[in-house]
N, C-alpha and C positions, 0 to 999 in steps of 0.2 A: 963435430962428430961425436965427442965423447958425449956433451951434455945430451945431441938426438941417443945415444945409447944408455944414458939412464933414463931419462922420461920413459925410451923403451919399456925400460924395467920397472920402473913403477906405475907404467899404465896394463892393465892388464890384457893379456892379448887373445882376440879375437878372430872369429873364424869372417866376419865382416871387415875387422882392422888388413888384416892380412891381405884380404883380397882388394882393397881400396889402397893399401900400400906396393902392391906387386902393380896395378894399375899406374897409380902415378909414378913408379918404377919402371915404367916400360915406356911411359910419356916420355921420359928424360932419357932414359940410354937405349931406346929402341926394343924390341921384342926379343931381337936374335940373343942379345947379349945379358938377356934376365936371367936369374937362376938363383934355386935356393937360396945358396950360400951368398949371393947379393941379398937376397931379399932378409934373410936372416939380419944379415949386416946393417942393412937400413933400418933394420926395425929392434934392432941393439938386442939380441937375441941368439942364444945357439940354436944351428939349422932344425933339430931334432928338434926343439920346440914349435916350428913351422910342421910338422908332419899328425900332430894330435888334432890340426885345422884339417890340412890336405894330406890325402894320401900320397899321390907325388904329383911331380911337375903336370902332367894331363889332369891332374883335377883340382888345378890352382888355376892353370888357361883355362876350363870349363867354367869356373868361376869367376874370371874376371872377364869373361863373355857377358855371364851375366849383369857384372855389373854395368858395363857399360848399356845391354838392352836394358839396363833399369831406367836409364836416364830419358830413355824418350820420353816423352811426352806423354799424358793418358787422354786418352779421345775426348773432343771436344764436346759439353753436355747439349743436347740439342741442336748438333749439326748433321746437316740433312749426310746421305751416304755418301758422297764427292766430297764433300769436303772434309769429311771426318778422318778419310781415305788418306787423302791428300795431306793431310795435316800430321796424319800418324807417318805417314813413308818421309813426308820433309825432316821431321824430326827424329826419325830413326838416322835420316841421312847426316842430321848435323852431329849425332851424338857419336857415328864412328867417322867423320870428321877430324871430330874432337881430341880420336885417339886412331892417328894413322895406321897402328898397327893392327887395331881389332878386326878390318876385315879381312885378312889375312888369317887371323885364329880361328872367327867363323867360316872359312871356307874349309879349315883344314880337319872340323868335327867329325869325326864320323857319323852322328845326329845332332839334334837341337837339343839345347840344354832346358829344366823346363822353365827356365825363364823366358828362353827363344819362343818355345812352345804358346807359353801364354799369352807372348804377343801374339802368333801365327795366330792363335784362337781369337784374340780380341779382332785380327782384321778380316778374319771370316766372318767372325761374329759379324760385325758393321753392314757386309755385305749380305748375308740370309736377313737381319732385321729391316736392312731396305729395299724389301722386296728378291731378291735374287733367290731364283732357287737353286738348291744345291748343284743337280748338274752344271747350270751355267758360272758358280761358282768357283766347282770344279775346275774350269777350263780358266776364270779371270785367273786364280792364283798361279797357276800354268804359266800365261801370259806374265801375269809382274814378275814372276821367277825368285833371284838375287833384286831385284829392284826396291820390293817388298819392304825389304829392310836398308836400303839406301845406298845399294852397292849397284855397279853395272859393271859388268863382263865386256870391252871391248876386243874388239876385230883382233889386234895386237895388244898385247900388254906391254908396255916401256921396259924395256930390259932396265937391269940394277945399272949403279955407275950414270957415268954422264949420259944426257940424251944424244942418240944418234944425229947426225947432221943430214939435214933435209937437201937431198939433192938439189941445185940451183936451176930455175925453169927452164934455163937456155939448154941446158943438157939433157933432158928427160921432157921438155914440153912435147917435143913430135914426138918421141915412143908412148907418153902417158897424159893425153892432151887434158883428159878431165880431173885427173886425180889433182895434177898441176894447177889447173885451173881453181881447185877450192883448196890448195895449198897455199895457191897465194890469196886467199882472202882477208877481209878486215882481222886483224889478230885480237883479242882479245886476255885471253891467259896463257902467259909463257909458260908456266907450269900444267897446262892439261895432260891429264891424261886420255885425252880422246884423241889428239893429236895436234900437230901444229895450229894455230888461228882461231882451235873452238873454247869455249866458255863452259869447263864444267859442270857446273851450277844450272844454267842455263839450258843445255843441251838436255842436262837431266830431268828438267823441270817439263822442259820442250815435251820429250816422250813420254812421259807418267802422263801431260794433259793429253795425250792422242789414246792413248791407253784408257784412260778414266770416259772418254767423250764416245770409244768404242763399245767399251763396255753398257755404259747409258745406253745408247744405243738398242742393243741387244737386249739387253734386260725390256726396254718399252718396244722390244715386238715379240717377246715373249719366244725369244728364241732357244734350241733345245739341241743337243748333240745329234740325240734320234731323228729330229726332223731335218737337218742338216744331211747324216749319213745315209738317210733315204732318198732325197732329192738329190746323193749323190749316184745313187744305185748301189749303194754298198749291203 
């Protein structure tokens, strides 16, 4: 520790250092438990010298929002719209992956940072240069939602602490014959977060390709909100 707090001091510190060092400081003790005067400390530094980078703790999080959006991927050069799509939202997914706690920071924005931003634009962007027009755009990014960036919202989210214990078939099959039925299915990740037996990754990948083949779709009949809402009578 002493020796990481003079290289601290003879390295010069950075509005980039800082926010790569509060990141890999949050990898290792979690989110809840970062805080200046840790980060200070890892970077062999009094706190007061973290605030000429950040203003305070909300634009140190704003900041390593971004770093993390930095790390995706940048679209593939000469991949058709699907796949460029598909390729940006996978590795959006691996980069907050990478750091369990970041989607939790970006949900908690009150906006996008503009690094968030620039991605938002880069996958619009993808989508109007391959043909989509704006309305119908409109409504895809609608549709991806949080998925966009590699997150998915489910049904339940896994309370903190251990995971609840899945009722045993024999006792809930007759009051909940279906839910049972694809509770006890082939199991694949004991850690999902979707829920018992499904394959995050998987599952994820599952709906982005129903979404992406939707979309297609749409876009090759040239379809339109206005033609939609009239053919509904609205």
């Amino acid at each position: 520790m002493a020796r990481q707090a003079e290289a601290g001091r003879r390295t010069p510190l950075t509005r980039e250092r800082v926010l790569r060092a509060a990141v890999a400081l949050a990898d290792g003790i979690g989110i809840e438990a970062l805080s200046m005067r840790k980060l200070a400390q890892e970077l062999g530094v009094v706190p007061m010298a973290l605030y000429k980078h950040v203003a305070n703790k909300e634009q140190l999080l704003d900041g390593m929002v971004d770093v993390v959006v930095g790390e995706i991927d940048p679209p593939a050069p000469g991949a058709d719209w699907k796949s460029a799509v598909r390729q940006r939202v996978l590795s959006a997914r691996r980069a907050l992956l990478a750091h369990p706690w970041a989607a939790r920071v970006i949900q908690s924005r009150s906006g996008p940072t503009p690094v968030v931003l620039a991605y938002m634009d880069s996958v619009i962007g993808i989508f109007r240069t391959g043909g989509f027009s704006v309305d119908l755009t409109h409504h895809v990014m609608h549709a991806l939602g949080s998925r966009m960036i590699g997150i998915t919202q489910e049904l339940f989210d896994p309370p903190p602490g251990p995971r609840a214990q899945v009722p045993a078939p024999q006792e809930r099959a007759g009051q909940y014959p279906y839910v049972m039925e694809l509770a006890g299915a082939v199991a694949h990740d004991k850690d999902s977060v979707v829920g018992p037996g499904c394959d995050d990754q998987f599952e994820f990948e599952f709906a982005l390709d129903l979404l992406l083949d939707g979309f297609e779709r749409l876009q090759r009949l040239g379809w339109s909100s206005a033609d939609h809402m009239r053919d509904e009578g609205r």
